[in-house]
C-alpha positions in Angstrom: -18.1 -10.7 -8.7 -14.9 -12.8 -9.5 -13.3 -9.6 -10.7 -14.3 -7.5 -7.8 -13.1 -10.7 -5.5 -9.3 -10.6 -7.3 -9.2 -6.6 -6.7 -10.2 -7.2 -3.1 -7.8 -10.1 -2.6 -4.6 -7.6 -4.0 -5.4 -5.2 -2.2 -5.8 -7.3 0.9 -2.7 -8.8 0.6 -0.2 -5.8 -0.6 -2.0 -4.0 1.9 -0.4 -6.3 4.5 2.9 -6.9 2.6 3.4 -2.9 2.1 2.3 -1.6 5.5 5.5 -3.4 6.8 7.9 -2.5 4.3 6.7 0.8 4.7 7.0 0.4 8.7 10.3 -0.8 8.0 11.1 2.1 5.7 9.7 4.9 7.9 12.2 3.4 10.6 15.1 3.7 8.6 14.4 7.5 7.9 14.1 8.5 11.4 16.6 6.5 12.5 19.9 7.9 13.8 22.2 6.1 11.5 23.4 8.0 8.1 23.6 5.0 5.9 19.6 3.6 6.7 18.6 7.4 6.3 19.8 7.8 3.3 18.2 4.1 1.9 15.2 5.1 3.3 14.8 8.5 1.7 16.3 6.9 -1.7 13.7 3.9 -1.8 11.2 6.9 -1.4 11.8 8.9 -3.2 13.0 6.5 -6.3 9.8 4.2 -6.0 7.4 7.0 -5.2 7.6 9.0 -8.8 7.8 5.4 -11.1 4.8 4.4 -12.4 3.2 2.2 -10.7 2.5 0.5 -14.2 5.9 0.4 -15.1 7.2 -1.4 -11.8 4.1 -4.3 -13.2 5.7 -4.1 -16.6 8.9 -4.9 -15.3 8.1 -7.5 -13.3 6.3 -9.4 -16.5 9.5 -8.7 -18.5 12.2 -9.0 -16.5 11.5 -11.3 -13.4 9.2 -14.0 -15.4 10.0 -13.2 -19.1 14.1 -12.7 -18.8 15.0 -13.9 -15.5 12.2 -16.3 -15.5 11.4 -16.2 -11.9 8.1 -17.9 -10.8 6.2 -17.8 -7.9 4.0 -20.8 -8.4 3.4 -23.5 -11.3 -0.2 -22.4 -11.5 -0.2 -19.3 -14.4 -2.8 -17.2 -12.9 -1.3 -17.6 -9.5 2.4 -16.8 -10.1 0.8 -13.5 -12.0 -0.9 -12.5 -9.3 1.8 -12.8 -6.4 3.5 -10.4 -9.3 0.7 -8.2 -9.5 0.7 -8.4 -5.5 4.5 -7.7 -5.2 4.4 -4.8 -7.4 1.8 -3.0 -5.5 3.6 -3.8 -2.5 6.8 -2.3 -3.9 4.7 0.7 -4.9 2.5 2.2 -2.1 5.3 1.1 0.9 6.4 4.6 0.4 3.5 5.8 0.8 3.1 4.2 4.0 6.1 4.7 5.3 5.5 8.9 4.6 2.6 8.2 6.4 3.8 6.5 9.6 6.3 9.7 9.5 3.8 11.9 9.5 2.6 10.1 12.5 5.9 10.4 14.1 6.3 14.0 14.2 3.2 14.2 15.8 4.8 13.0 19.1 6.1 15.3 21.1 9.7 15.0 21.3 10.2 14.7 25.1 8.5 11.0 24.6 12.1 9.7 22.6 14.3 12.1 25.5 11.8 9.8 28.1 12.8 6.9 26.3 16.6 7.4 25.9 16.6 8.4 29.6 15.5 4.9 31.4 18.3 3.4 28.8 16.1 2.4 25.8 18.2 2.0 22.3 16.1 3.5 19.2 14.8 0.1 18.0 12.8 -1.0 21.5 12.2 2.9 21.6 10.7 2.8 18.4 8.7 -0.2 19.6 7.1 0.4 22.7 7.1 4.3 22.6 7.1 6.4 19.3 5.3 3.5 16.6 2.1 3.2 18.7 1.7 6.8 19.2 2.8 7.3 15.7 0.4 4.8 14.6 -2.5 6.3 16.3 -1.7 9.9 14.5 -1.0 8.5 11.1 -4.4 6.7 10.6 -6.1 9.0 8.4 -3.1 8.9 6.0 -2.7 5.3 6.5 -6.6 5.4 5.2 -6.1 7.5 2.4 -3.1 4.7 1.6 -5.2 2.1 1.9 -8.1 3.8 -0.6 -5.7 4.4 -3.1 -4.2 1.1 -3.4 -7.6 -0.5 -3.4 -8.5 1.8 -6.8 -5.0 0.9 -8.1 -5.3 -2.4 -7.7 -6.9 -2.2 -11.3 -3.5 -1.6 -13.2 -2.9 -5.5 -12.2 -4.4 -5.8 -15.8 -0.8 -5.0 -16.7 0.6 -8.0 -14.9 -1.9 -10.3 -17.2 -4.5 -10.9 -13.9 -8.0 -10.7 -15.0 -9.5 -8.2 -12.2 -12.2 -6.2 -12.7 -11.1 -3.9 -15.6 -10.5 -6.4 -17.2 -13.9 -8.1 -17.0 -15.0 -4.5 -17.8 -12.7 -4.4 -21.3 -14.4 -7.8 -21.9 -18.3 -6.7 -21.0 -18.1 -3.3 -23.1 -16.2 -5.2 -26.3 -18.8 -8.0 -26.0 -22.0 -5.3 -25.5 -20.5 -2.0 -26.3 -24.4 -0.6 -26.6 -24.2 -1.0 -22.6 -20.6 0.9 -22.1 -22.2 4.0 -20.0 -24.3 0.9 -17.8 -21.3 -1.7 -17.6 -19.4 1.5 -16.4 -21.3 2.6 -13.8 -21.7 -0.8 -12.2 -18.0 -0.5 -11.8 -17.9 2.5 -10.4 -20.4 1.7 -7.9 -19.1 -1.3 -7.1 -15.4 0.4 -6.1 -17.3 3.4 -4.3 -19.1 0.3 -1.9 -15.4 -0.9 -1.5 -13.4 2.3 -0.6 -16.1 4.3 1.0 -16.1 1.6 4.4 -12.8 2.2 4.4 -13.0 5.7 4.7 -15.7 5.2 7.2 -14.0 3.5 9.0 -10.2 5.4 9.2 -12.1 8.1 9.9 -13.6 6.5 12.8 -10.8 5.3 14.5 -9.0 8.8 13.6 -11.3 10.1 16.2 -11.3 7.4 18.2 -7.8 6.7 18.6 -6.9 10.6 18.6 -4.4 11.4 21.1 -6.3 13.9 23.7 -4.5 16.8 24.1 
């Protein structure tokens, strides 16, 4: 249960962490100005096809082991903000694509409506296209959020004992019980991600714009 509690506790927390970098990130790309476009669409496209294994590996060996950045005193602690920041890094991309897919489903006179009573993109963005965007983008935002819940398992990289590796540990100590251990695990992630589908596909059709 400890492991299961440090998997839930990332995900929580880059969950948070990366759905505003990847707000942040979606308004660079559709935002009129070259220069953010283009570090938008960079960031995106750069983060999005690294591993996310090797953006933990480099945090280990270059932010604590060369640089020798740290988060916090307490070991397991400053390995876990890592772990979190890594994951954040990671799957704001993914958001961001996400809240753009959202975007285009708003009909375009809504940003013309805007621009006409004298609003600038950012209080645009703000009161008019992001919570209409939001409301279109929550079954990707779901799938997001499902995904970074399963990867919170590759923390193991960043030396945080989560649930893989209390599973390593279970099948080395009683390897006659691998299939068992196993399944447990899996269970125990399918009674974690399949709320969450539940209930982004609940407010999908709740929130659904009525045409």
């Amino acid at each position: 249960m400890e492991g299961f509690w440090t998997n839930i506790r990332l995900a929580f927390f880059s969950a948070i962490a990366a759905f505003i970098l990847g707000v942040i990130l979606a308004l660079f790309r559709i935002s009129p100005v070259p220069s953010l476009q283009w570090i938008g669409t960079a960031y995106v496209n750069v983060v999005r096809n690294t591993p996310l294994t090797a953006i933990m590996v480099i945090g280990i060996l270059v932010v604590w082991g060369q640089l020798s950045i740290q988060f916090s005193s307490d070991f397991n602690l400053n390995f876990f903000i890592l772990a979190t920041i890594s994951l954040t890094i990671y799957h704001a991309p993914f958001f961001c694509e996400a809240i753009r897919s959202g975007v285009n489903t708003v009909p375009l006179g809504q940003a013309e409506a805007a621009r006409s009573i004298g609003l600038s993109f950012l209080p645009a963005a703000r009161l008019v296209i992001l919570p209409q965007a939001l409301r279109g983008a929550i079954t990707p935002i779901g799938n997001t959020l499902i995904a970074l819940t399963k990867n919170t398992t590759v923390a193991v990289a960043a030396s945080v004992t989560d649930i893989s590796a209390v599973m390593r540990a279970m099948i080395e100590s009683n390897p006659n019980l691998m299939i068992y251990i196993f399944l447990t695990i899996a269970i125990g992630f399918c009674l974690i991600v399949i709320p969450i589908g539940l209930l982004t596909t609940w407010l999908s059709n709740r929130l659904a714009v009525q045409n």
